[in-house]
TORLUMFI-68337 format. One record per atom (N, C-alpha, C): x, y, z; atom name; residue in one letter; residue number from 1. Coordinates in nm, 4 decimals. Layout:
BEGIN
[[X; Y; Z]; CA; A; NUM]
...
***
This chain:
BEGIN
[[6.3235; 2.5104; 3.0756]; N; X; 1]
[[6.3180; 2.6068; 3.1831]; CA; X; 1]
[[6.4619; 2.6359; 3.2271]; C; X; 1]
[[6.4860; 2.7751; 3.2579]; N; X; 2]
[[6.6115; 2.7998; 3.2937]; CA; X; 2]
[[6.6798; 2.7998; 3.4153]; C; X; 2]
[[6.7787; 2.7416; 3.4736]; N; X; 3]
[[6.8041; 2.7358; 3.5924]; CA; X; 3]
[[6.7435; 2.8691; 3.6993]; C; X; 3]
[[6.7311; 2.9906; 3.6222]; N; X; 4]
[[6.7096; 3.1155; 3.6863]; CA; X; 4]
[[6.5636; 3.1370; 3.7312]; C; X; 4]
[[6.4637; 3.0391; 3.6010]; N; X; 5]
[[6.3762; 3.0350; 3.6544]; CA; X; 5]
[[6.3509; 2.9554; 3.7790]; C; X; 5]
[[6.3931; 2.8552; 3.7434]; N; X; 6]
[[6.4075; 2.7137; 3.8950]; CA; X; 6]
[[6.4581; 2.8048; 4.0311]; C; X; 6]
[[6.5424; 2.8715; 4.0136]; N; X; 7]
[[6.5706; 2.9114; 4.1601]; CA; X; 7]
[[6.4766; 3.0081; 4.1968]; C; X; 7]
[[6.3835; 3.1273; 4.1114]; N; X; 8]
[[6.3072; 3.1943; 4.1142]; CA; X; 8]
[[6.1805; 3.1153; 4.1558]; C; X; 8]
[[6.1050; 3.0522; 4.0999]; N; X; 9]
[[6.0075; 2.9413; 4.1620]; CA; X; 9]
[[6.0501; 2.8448; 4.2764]; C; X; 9]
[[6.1619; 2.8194; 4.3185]; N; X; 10]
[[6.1525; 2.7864; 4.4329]; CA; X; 10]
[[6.1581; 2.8685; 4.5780]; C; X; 10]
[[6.2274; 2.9854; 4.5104]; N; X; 11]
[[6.2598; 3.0772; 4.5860]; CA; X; 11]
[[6.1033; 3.1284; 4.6941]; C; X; 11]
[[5.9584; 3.1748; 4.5732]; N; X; 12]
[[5.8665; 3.1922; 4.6042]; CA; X; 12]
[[5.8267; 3.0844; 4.7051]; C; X; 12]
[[5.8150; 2.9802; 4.6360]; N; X; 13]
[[5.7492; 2.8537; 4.7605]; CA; X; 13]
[[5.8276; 2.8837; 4.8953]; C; X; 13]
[[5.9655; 2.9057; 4.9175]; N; X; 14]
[[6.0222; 2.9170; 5.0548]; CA; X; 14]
[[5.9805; 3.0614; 5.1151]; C; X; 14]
[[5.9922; 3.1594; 5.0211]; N; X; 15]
[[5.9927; 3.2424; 5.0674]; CA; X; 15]
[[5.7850; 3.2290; 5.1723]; C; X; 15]
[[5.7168; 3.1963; 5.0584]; N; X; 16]
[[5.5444; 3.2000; 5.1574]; CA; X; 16]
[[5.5329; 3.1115; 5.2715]; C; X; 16]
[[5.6826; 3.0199; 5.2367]; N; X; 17]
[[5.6274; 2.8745; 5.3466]; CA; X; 17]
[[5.7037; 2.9725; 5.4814]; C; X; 17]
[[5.7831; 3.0235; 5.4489]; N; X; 18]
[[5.8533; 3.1053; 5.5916]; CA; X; 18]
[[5.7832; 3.2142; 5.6227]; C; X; 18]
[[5.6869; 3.2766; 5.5669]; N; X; 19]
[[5.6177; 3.3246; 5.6045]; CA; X; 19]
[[5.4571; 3.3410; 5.6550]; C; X; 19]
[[5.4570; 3.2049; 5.6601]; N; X; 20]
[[5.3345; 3.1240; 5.7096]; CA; X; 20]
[[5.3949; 2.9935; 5.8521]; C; X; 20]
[[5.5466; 3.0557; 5.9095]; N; X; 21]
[[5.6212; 2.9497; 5.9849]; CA; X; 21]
[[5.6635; 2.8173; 5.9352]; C; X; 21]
[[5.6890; 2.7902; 5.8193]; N; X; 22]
[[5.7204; 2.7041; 5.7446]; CA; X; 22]
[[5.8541; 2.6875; 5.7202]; C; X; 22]
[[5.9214; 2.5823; 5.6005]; N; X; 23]
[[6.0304; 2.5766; 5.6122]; CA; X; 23]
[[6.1073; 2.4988; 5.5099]; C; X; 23]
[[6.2047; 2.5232; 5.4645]; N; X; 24]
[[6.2096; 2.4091; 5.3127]; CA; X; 24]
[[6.1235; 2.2677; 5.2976]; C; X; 24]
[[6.1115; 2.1999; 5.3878]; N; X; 25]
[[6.0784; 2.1010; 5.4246]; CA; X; 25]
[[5.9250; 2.0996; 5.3955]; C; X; 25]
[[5.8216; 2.2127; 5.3976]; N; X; 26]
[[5.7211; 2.2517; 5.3509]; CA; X; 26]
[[5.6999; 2.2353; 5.2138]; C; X; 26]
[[5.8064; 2.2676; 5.1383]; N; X; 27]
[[5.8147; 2.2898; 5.0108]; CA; X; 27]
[[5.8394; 2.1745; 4.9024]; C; X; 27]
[[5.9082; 2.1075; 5.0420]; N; X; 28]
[[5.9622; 1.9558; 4.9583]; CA; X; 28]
[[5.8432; 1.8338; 4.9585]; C; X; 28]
[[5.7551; 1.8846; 5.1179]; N; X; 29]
[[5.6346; 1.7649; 5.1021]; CA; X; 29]
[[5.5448; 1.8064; 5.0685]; C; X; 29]
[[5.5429; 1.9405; 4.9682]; N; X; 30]
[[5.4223; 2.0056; 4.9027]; CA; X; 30]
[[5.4377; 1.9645; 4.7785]; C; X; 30]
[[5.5807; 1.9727; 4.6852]; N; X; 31]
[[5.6073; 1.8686; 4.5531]; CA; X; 31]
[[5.6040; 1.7471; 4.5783]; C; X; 31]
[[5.6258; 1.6715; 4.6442]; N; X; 32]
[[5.6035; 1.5131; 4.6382]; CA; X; 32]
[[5.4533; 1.4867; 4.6756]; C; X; 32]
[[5.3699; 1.5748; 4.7490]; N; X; 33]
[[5.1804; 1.5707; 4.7457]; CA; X; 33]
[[5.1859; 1.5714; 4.5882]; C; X; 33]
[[5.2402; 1.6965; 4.5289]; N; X; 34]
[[5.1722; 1.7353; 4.4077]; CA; X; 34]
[[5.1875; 1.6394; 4.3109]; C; X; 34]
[[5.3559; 1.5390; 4.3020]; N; X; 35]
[[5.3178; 1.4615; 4.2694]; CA; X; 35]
[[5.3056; 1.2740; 4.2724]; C; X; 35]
[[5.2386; 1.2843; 4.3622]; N; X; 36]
[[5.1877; 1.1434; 4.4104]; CA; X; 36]
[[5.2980; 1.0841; 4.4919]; C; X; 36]
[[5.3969; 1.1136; 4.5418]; N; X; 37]
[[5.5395; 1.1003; 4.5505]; CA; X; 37]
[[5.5122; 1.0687; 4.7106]; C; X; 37]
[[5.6088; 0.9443; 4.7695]; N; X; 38]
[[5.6771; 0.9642; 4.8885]; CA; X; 38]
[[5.7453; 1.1131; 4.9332]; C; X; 38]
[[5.7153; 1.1428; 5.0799]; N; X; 39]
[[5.8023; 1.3217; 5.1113]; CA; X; 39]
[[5.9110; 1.2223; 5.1183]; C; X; 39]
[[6.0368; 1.3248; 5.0454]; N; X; 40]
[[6.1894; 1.3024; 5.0747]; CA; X; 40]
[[6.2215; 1.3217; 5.2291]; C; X; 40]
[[6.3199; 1.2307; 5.2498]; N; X; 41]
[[6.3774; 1.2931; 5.4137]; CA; X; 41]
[[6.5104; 1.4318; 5.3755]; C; X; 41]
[[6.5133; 1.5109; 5.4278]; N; X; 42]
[[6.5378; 1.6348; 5.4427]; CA; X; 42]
[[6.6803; 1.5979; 5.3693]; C; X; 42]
[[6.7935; 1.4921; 5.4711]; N; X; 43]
[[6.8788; 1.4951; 5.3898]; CA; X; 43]
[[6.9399; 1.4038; 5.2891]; C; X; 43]
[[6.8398; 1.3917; 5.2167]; N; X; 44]
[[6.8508; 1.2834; 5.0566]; CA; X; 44]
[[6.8617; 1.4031; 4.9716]; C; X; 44]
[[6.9665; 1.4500; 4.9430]; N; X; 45]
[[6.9863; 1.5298; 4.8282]; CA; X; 45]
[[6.9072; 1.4665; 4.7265]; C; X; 45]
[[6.9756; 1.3512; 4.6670]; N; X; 46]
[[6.9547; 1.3091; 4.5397]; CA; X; 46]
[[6.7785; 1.2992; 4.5160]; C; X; 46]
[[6.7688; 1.2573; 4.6524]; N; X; 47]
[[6.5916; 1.2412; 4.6253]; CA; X; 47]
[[6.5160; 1.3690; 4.5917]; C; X; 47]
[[6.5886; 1.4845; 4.6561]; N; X; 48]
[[6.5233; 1.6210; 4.7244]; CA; X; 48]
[[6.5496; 1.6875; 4.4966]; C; X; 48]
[[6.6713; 1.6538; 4.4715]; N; X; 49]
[[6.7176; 1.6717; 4.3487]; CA; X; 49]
[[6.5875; 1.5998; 4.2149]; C; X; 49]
[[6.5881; 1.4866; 4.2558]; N; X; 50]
[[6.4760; 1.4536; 4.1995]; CA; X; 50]
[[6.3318; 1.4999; 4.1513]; C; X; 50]
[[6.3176; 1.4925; 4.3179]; N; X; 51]
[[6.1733; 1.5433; 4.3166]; CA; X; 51]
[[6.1433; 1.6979; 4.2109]; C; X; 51]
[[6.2684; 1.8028; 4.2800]; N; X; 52]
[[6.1898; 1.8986; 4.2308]; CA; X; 52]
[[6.2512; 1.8864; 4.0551]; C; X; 52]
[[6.3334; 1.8238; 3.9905]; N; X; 53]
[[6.3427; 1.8064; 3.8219]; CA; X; 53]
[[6.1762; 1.7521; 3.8304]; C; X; 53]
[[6.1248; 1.6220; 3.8637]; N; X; 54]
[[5.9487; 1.6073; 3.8888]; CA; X; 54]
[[5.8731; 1.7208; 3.8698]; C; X; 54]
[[5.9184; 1.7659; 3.9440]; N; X; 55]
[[5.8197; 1.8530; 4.0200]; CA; X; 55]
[[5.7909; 1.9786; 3.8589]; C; X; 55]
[[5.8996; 2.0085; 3.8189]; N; X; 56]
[[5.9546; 2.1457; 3.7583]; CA; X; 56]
[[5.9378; 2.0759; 3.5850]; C; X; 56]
[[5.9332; 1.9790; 3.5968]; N; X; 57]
[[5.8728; 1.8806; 3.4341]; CA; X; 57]
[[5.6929; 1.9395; 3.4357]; C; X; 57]
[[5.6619; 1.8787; 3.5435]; N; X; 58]
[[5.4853; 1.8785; 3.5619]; CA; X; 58]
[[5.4387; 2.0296; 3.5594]; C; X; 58]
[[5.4956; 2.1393; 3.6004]; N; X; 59]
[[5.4630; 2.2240; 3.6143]; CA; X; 59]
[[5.5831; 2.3454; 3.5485]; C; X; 59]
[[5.5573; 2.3574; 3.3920]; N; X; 60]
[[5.6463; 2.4171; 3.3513]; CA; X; 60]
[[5.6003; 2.5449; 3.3124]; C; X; 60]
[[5.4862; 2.5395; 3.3056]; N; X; 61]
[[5.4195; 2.6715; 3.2221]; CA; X; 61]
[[5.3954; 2.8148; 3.3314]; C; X; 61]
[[5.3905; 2.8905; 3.3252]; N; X; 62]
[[5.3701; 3.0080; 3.4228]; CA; X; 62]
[[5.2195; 2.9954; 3.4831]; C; X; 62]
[[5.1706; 2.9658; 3.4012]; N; X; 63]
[[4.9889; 2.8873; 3.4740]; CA; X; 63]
[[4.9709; 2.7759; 3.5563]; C; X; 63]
[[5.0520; 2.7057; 3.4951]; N; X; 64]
[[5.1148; 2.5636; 3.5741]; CA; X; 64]
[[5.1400; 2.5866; 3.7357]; C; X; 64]
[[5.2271; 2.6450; 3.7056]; N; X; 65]
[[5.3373; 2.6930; 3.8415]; CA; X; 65]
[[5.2291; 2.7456; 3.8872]; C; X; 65]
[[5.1523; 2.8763; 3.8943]; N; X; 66]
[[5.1217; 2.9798; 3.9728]; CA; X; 66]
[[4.9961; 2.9580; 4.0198]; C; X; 66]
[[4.9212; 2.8484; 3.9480]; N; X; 67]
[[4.8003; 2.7536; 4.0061]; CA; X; 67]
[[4.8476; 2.6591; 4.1623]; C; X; 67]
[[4.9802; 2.5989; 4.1435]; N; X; 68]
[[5.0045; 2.4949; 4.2370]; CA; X; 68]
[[5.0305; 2.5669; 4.3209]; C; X; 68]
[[5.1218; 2.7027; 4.3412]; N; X; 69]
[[5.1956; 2.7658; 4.4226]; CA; X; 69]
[[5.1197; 2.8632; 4.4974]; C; X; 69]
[[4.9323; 2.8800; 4.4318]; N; X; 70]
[[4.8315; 2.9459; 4.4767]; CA; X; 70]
[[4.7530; 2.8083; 4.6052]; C; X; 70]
[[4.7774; 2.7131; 4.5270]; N; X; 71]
[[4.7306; 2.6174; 4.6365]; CA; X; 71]
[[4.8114; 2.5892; 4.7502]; C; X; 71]
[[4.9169; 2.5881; 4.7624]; N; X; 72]
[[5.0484; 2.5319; 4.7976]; CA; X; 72]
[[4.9972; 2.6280; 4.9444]; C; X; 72]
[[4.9922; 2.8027; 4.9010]; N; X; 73]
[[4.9576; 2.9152; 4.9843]; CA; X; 73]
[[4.8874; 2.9478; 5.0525]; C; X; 73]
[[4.7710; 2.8421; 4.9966]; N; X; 74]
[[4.6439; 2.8448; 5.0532]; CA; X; 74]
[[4.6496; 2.7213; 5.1997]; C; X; 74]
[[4.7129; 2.6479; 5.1433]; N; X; 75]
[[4.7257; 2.5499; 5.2239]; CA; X; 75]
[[4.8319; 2.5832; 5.4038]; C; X; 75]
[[4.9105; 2.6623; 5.3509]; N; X; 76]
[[4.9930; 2.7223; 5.4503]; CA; X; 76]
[[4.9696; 2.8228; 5.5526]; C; X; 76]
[[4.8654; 2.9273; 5.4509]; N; X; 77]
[[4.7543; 3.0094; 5.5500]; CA; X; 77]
[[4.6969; 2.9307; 5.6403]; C; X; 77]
[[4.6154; 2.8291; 5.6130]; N; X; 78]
[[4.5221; 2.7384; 5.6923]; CA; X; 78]
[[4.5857; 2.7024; 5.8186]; C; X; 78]
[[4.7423; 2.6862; 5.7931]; N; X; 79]
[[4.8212; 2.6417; 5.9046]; CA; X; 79]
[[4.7982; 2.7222; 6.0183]; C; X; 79]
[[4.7893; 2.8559; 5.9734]; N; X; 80]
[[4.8372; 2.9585; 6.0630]; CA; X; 80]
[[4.7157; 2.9617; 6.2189]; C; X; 80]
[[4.5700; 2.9194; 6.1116]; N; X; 81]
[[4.4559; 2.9394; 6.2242]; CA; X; 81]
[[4.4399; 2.8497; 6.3114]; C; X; 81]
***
């Protein structure tokens, strides 16, 4: 996967989590749910670095991604009510 994609797929997750009042931090304890993972604290780079190489291994395929990132959305709507 290409770095361009990585910033493009993360980009989406921030961009729905801020628009559901959300916030990187949304995004980071939505990959460590997805996978089985302790949430990173905000400022552990290395962990935050981690997670999403994790995160971006497990979910490489465009079906992959756009399944989790449909749940991820769904989950953030819910917030709103």
């Amino acid at each position: 996967m290409t770095p361009e994609v990585k910033y493009e797929r993360i980009g989406k997750f921030v961009y729905g989590s801020c628009r559901h009042g959300g916030d990187i931090t949304d995004v980071y304890n939505w990959m460590a749910d997805e996978l089985g993972l302790t949430r990173p604290n905000k400022d552990d780079e290395d962990g935050i670095d981690g997670l999403q190489a994790g995160y971006f291994n497990k979910y490489v395929s465009d079906d992959q991604f756009s399944e989790s990132h449909q749940r991820f959305m769904k989950i953030m709507g819910m917030r709103e009510v």
